[in-house]
FIKOLZA-1660 file (N, C-alpha, C; in steps of 0.1 Angstrom, whole numbers, plus 5000, padded with zeros to 4 digits):
% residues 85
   i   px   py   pz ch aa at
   1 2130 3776 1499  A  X  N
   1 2127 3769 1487  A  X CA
   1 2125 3755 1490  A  X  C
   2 2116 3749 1484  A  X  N
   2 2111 3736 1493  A  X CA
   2 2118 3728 1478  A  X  C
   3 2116 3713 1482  A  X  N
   3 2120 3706 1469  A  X CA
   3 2110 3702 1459  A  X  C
   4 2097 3708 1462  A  X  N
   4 2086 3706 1454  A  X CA
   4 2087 3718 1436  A  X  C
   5 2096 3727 1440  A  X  N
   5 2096 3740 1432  A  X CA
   5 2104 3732 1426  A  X  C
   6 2116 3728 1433  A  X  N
   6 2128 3722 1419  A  X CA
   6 2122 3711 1412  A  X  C
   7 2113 3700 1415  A  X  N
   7 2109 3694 1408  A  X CA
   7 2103 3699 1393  A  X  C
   8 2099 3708 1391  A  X  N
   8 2093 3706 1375  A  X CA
   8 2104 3717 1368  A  X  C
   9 2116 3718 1373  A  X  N
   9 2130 3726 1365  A  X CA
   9 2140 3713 1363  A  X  C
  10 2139 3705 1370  A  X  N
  10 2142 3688 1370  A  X CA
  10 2138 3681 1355  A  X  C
  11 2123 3684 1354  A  X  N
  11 2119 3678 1345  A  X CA
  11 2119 3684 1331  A  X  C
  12 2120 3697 1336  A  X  N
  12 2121 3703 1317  A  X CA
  12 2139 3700 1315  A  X  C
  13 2144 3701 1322  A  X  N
  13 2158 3697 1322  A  X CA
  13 2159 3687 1316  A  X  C
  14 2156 3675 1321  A  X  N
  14 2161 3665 1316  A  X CA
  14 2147 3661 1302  A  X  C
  15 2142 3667 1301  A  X  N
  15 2136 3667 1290  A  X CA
  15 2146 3674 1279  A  X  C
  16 2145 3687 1279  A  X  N
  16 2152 3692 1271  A  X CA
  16 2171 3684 1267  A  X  C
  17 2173 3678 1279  A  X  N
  17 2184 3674 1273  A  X CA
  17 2183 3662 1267  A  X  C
  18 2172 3656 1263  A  X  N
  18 2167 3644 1259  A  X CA
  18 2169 3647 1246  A  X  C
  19 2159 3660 1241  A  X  N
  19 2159 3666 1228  A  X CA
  19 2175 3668 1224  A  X  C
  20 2180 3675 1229  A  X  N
  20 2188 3678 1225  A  X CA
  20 2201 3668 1221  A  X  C
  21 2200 3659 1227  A  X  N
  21 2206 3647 1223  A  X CA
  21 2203 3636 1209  A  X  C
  22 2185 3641 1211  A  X  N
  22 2179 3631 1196  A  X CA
  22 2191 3643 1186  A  X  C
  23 2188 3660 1185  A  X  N
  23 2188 3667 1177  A  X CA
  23 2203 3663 1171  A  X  C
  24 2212 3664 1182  A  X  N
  24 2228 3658 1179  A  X CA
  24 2228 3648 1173  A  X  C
  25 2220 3639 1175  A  X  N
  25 2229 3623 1168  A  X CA
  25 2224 3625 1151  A  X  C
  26 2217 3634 1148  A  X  N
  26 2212 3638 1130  A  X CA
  26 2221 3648 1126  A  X  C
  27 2228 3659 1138  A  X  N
  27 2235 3665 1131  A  X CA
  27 2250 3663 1134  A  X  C
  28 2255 3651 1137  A  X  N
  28 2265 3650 1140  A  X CA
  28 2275 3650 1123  A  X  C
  29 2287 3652 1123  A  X  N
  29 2289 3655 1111  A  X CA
  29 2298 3640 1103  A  X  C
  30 2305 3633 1117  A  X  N
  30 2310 3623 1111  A  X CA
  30 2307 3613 1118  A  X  C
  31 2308 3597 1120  A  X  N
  31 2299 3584 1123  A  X CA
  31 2311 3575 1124  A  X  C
  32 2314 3567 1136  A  X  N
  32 2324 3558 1139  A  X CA
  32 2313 3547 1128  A  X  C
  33 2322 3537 1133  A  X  N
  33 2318 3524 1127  A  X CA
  33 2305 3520 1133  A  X  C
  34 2304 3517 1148  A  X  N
  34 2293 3512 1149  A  X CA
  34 2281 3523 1149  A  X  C
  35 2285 3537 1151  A  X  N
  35 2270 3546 1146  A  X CA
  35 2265 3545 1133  A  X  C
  36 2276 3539 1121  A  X  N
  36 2267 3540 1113  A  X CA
  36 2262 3525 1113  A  X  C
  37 2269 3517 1113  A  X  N
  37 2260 3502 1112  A  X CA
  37 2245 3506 1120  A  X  C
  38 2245 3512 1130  A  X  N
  38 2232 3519 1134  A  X CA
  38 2226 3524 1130  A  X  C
  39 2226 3532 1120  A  X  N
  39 2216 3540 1111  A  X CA
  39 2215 3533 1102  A  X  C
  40 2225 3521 1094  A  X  N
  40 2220 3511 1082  A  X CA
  40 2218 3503 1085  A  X  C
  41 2212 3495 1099  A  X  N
  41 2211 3486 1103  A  X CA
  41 2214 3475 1098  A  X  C
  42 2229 3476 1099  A  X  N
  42 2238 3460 1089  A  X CA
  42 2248 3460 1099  A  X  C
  43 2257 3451 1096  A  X  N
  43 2261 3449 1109  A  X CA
  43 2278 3454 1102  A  X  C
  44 2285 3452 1109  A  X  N
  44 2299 3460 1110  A  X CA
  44 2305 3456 1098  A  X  C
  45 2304 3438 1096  A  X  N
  45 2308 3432 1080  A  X CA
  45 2306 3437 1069  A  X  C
  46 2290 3440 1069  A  X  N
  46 2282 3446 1056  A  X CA
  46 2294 3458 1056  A  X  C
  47 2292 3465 1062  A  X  N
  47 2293 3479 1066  A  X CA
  47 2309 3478 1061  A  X  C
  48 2320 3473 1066  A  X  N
  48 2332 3470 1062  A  X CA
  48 2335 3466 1044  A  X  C
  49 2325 3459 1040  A  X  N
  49 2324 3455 1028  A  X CA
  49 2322 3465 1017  A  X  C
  50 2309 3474 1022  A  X  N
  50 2307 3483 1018  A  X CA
  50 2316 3496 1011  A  X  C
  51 2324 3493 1025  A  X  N
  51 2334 3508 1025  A  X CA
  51 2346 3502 1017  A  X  C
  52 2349 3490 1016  A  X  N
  52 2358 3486 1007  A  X CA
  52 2355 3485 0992  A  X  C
  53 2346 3481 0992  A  X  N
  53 2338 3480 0974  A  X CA
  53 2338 3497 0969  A  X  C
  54 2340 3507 0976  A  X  N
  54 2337 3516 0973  A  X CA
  54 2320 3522 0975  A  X  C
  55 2312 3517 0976  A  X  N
  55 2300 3524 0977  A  X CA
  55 2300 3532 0989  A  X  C
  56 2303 3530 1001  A  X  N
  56 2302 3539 1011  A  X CA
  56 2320 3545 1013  A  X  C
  57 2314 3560 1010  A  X  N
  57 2329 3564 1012  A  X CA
  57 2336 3569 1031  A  X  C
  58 2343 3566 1031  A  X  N
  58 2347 3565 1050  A  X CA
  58 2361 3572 1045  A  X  C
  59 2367 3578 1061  A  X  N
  59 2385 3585 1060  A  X CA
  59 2387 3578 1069  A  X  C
  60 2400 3579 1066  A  X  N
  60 2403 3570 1081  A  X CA
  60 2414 3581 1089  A  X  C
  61 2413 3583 1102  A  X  N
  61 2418 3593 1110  A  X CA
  61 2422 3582 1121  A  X  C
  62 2442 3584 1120  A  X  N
  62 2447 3574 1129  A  X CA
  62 2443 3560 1128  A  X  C
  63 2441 3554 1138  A  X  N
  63 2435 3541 1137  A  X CA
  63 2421 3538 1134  A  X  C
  64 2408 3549 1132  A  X  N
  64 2400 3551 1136  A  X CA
  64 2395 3555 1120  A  X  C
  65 2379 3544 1117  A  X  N
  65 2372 3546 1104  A  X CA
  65 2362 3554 1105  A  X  C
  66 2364 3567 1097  A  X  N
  66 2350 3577 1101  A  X CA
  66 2340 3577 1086  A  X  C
  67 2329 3574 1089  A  X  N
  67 2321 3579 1079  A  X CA
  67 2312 3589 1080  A  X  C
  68 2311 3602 1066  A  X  N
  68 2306 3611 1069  A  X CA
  68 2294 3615 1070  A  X  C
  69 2280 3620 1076  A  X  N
  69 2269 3618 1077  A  X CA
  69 2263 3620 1059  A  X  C
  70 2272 3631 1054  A  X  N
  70 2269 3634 1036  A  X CA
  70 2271 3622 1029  A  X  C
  71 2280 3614 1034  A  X  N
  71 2284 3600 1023  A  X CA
  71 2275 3589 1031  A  X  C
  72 2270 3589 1037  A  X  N
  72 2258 3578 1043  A  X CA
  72 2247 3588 1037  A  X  C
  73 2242 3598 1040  A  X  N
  73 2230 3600 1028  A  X CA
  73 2228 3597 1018  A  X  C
  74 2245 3596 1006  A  X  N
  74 2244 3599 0992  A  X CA
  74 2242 3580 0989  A  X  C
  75 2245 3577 1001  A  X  N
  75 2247 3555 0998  A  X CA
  75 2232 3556 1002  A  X  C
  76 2225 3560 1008  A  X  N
  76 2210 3561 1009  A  X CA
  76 2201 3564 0995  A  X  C
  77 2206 3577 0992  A  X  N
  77 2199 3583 0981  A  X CA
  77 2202 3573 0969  A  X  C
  78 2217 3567 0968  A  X  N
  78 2219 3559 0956  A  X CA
  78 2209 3544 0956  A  X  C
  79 2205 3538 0970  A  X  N
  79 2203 3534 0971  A  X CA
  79 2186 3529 0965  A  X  C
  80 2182 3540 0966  A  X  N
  80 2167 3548 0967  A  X CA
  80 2167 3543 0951  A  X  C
  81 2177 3554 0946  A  X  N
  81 2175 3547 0929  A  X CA
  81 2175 3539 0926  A  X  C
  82 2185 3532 0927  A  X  N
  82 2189 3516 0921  A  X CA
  82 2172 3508 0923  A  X  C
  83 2164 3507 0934  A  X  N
  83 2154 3502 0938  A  X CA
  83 2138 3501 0927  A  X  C
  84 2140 3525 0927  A  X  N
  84 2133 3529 0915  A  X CA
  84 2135 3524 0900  A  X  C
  85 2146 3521 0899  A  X  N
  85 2147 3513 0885  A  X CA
  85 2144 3501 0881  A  X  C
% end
C-alpha cells in the first residue's frame, strides 16, 4: 500500500471532521461565557449585564456560568420583536 492510496482517506477525514465540528457547535446544548459572547458578538460585560438584568437567562454550575443554547435563541427571537415594533 503506497502513501498515495492513504492520501484521499486523509482528506475525506479531515473534512468530515471539519463538518462535524461546524454541526457540534449549533447543537451543543449549553454555552460557557465566552461561546456565547461569540454567537452575540458582545463582549463578556454586555453579556454579564445581560444575564443580570434578567434578559438572558444563564445557571450557574459550581464556579462556572452556563447559558442555554434555548435561552440565547429566546434573547434572539425577543430581540427580533422588540425591533419589529
Amino acid at each position: 500500500m503506497g502513501t498515495g492510496e492513504l492520501e484521499p482517506r486523509s482528506e475525506a477525514l479531515k473534512a468530515a471532521l471539519g463538518r462535524s465540528k461546524e454541526a457540534n457547535a449549533d447543537d451543543q446544548v449549553m454555552l460557557n461565557v465566552r461561546e456565547a459572547c461569540r454567537r452575540l458578538q458582545v463582549s463578556k460585560f454586555t453579556l454579564y449585564r445581560l444575564m443580570q438584568s434578567g434578559r438572558l437567562g444563564s445557571v450557574k454550575i459550581g464556579r462556572r456560568r452556563l447559558i442555554s443554547q434555548r435561552a440565547l435563541n429566546e434573547f434572539i427571537r425577543q430581540l427580533e420583536e422588540e425591533a419589529e415594533a
